[in-house]
C-alpha positions in Angstrom: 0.0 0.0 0.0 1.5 3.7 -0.9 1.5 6.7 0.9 -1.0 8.0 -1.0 -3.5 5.3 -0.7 -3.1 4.9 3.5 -3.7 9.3 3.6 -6.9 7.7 2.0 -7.7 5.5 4.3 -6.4 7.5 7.3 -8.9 9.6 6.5 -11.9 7.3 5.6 -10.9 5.7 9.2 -10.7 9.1 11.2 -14.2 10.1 9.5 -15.9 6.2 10.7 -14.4 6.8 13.9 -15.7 10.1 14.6 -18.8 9.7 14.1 -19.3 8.7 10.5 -20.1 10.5 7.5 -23.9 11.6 8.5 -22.3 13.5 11.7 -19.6 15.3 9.4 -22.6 15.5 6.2 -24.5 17.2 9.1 -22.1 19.6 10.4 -20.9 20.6 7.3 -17.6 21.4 8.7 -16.9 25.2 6.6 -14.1 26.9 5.8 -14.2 30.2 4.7 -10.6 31.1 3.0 -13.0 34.1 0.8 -15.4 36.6 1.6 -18.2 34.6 0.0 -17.7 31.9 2.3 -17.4 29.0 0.3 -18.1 26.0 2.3 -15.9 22.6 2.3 -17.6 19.2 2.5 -15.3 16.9 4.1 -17.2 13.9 2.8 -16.5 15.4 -0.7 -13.0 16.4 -0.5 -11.8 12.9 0.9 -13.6 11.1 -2.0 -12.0 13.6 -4.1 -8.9 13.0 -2.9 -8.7 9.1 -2.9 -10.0 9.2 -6.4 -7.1 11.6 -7.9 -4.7 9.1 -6.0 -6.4 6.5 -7.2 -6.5 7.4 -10.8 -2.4 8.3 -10.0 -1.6 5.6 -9.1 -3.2 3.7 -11.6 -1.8 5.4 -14.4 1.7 5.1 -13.0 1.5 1.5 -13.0 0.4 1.3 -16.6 3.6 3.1 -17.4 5.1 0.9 -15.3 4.2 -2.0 -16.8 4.6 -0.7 -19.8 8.3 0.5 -19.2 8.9 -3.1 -17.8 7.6 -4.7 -21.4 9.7 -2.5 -23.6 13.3 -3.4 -20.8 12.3 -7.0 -21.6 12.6 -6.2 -25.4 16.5 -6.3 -24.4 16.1 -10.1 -22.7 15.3 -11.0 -25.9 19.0 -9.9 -27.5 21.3 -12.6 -27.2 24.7 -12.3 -25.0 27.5 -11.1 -27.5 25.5 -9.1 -29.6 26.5 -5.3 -30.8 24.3 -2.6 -28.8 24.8 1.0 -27.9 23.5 2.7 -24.9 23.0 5.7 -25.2 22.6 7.3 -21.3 20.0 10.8 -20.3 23.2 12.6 -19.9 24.7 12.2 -23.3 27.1 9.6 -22.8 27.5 6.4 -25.5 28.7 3.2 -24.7 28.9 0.7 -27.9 30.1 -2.9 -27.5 28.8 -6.9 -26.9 25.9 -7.3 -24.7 26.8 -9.0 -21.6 23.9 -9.1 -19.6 20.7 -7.2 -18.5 19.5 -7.5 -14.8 15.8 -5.6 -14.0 18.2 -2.7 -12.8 20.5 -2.7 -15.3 22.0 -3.2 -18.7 26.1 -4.4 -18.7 28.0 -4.0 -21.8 31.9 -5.3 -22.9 33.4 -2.8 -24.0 37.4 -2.5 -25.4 38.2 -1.4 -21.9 35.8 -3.8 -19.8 32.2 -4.5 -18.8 30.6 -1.3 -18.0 26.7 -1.5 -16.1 24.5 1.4 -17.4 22.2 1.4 -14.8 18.1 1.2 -16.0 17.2 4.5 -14.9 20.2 6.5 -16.6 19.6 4.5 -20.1 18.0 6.6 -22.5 18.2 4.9 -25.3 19.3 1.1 -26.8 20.2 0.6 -30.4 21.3 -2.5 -32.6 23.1 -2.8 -35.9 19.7 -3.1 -38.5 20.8 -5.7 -41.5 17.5 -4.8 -43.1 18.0 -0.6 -43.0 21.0 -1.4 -44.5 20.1 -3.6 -47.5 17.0 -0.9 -47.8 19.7 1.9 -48.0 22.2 0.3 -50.4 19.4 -1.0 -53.0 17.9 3.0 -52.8 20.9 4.0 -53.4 21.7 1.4 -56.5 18.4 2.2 -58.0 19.3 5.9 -58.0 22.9 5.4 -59.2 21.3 3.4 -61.9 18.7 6.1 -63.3 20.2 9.1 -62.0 21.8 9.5 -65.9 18.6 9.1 -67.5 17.5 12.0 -64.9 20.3 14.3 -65.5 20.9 13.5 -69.4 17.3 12.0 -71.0 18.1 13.3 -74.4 21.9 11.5 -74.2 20.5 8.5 -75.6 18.8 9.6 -78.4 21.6 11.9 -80.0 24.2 8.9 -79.4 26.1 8.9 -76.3 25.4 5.7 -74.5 25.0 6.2 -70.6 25.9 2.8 -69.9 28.9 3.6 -68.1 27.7 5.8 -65.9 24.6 3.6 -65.4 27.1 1.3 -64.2 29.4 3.4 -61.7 26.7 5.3 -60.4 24.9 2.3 -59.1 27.9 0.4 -57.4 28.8 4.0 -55.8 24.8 4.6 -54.6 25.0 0.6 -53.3 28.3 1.6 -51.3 25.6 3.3 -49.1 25.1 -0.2 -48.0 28.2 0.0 -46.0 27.0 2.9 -43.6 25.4 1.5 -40.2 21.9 1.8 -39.9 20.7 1.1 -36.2 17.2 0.3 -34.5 15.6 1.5 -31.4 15.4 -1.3 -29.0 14.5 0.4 -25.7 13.7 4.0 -25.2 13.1 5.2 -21.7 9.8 6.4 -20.7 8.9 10.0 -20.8 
C-alpha cells in the first residue's frame, strides 16, 4: 500500500471513527478562505482525494508496466551481440551485450564491462541488416537512373550512358556499408 492510498484510508478511518459521514454530512464542517464563504464538504474532499490518487496511481503502473515490457525487449538480445547505450546525460557506450539484470543493462566494451544502470539509459540501439540492405538497394536504384535523370536526351543523339549507369549504381549501393541502427529500448517519458 502507498503513501497516497493509506492518507486515504487514514482519513476514511478518522471520518468512521468520529462519528461517520452523516455526523460530518450534518455539520458541514466550513471553511471560509474568501469573503463569499465557500463551504468545504469533508465527505467530498476525501472522495476527491482518494480518487485523484487513485487514478495516480493507476496510471503510473500502466507506465510501469509498460516500461517493464519495452526493458524486456532487451532479454530478448542474445549475450554477445553489438548494442549501444545511449545514457540521459549524453554519454555512449557501444560494445557486446553481456547481460541485462531488471536494474541494469552491462556491456563489454574494449576497456571492460561497463553496467548502465536502468534508470540513466535513455536509449538502446542495434546494428539493423534490413535498414541497411534498404539503404544500399535505394541507393543502386538511384545510381542506376540518376543518368537518364540528369541526361534523357543523351540517348537519343548517341552517347550511351551505360557507363555511368554502371558506376553510379555500385557508388549509390556503397551506401550499403553505412550503419543503420534500430531503437530497441527507449526510456519512458
Amino acid at each position: 500500500m502507498t503513501a497516497t492510498t493509506r492518507a486515504g484510508a487514514l482519513l476514511l478511518l478518522t471520518a468512521a471513527f468520529t462519528g461517520g459521514w452523516a455526523a460530518v454530512s450534518s455539520a458541514q464542517t466550513s471553511v471560509d478562505p474568501s469573503p463569499a464563504g465557500a463551504r468545504l464538504n469533508i465527505q467530498q474532499a476525501t472522495v476527491e482525494f482518494i480518487r485523484k490518487h487513485v487514478d495516480t496511481e493507476t496510471a503510473s503502473s500502466q507506465q510501469s508496466r509498460s516500461s517493464d515490457a519495452e526493458w524486456n525487449k532487451l532479454r530478448t538480445l542474445a549475450r554477445g551481440d553489438t548494442v549501444q547505450v545511449e545514457a540521459m546525460n549524453g554519454a555512449k557506450v557501444k560494445g557486446r551485450l553481456q547481460s541485462v539484470a531488471d536494474d541494469a543493462i552491462t556491456v563489454t566494451t574494449d576497456s571492460g564491462d561497463l553496467r548502465v544502470l536502468r534508470g540513466d539509459v535513455w536509449r538502446v540501439r542495434v546494428p539493423d541488416l534490413g535498414k541497411r540492405v534498404a539503404i544500399g538497394m535505394i541507393g543502386a536504384v538511384a545510381g542506376f537512373v540518376s543518368p537518364i535523370l540528369i541526361c534523357p536526351s543523351c540517348e537519343n543523339e548517341g552517347h550511351s550512358t551505360t557507363k555511368a549507369r554502371l558506376v553510379l549504381t555500385g557508388l549509390g549501393s556503397l551506401l550499403f556499408l553505412a550503419p543503420q541502427t534500430a531503437t530497441i529500448y527507449k526510456a519512458p517519458k
